[in-house]
N, C-alpha and C positions, 0 to 999 in steps of 0.2 A: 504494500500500500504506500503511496506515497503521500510527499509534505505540501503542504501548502506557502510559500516564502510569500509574507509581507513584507514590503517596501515602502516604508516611511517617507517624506516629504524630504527630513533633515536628510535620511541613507541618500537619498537619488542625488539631490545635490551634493553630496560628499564624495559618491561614486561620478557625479559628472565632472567634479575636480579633479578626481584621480586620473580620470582616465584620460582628461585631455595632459596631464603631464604624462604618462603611463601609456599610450593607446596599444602597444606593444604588448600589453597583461590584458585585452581582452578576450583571445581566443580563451586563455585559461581561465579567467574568470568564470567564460558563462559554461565552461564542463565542468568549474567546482560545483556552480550553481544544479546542474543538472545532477549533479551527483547526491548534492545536500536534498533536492528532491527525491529523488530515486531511495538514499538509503547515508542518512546521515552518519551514520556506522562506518561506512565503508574507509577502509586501514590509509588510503591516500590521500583522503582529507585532514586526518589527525585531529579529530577532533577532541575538544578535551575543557573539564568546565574549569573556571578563572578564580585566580584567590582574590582576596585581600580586597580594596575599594570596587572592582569587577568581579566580586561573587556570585551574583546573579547573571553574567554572563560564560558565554563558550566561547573558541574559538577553533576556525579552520583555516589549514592551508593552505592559499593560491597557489604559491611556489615557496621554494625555500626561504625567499626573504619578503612575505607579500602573507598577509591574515588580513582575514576580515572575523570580528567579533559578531557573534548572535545571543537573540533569546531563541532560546528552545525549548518549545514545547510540547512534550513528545504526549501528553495524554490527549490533546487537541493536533496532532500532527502538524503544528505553526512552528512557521520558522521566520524571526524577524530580524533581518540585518542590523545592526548596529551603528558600526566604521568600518572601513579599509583603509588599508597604507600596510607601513611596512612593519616590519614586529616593533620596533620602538614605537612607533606611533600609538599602535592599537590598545597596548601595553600599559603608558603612561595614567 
C-alpha cells in the first residue's frame, strides 16, 4: 500500500530554492520521492527518526550529501516534507 506525500506551501518554496541552485539533484529527488511512496522502509532511502530539537521529525537520503527531513505518518500512511538541503542544513 502506498503513502500519500503532503506538500506544504513553506516545503514547495524551499524545494523551488533548492533546486534552482541544485537542478542537477532532481532526477534523484523525484525517485526518493517515488520510493518514500512506494515503501518508506526501503534500505536506500535510510530513513531514520531525528533527536534532540527534530524529535518529531525523520529523515531520508537524496544522495550522500542531500536529506530532506519529514513527518511520518505511518498509521494514516502521510508523509509531509519538511526541508531539503544538504545534511548541515537539515540538521541545524
Amino acid at each position: 500500500m502506498s503513502y500519500n506525500i503532503i506538500f506544504t506551501k513553506n516545503y514547495t518554496k524551499r524545494a523551488t530554492r533548492f533546486f534552482k541552485k541544485h537542478p542537477d539533484l532532481i532526477g534523484q529527488y523525484e525517485k526518493t520521492l517515488k520510493l518514500l511512496e512506494l515503501n518508506p522502509q526501503h534500505p536506500s532511502l535510510g530513513l531514520h527518526p531525528l533527536k534532540g530539537k527534530l524529535k518529531d521529525l525523520h529523515s531520508v537520503s537524496i544522495n550522500i550529501g542531500y536529506r530532506i527531513t519529514i513527518e511520518l505518518f505511518i498509521h494514516k500512511k502521510t508523509i509531509v516534507p519538511v526541508y531539503i538541503g544538504t545534511h548541515d542544513e537539515v540538521y541545524r
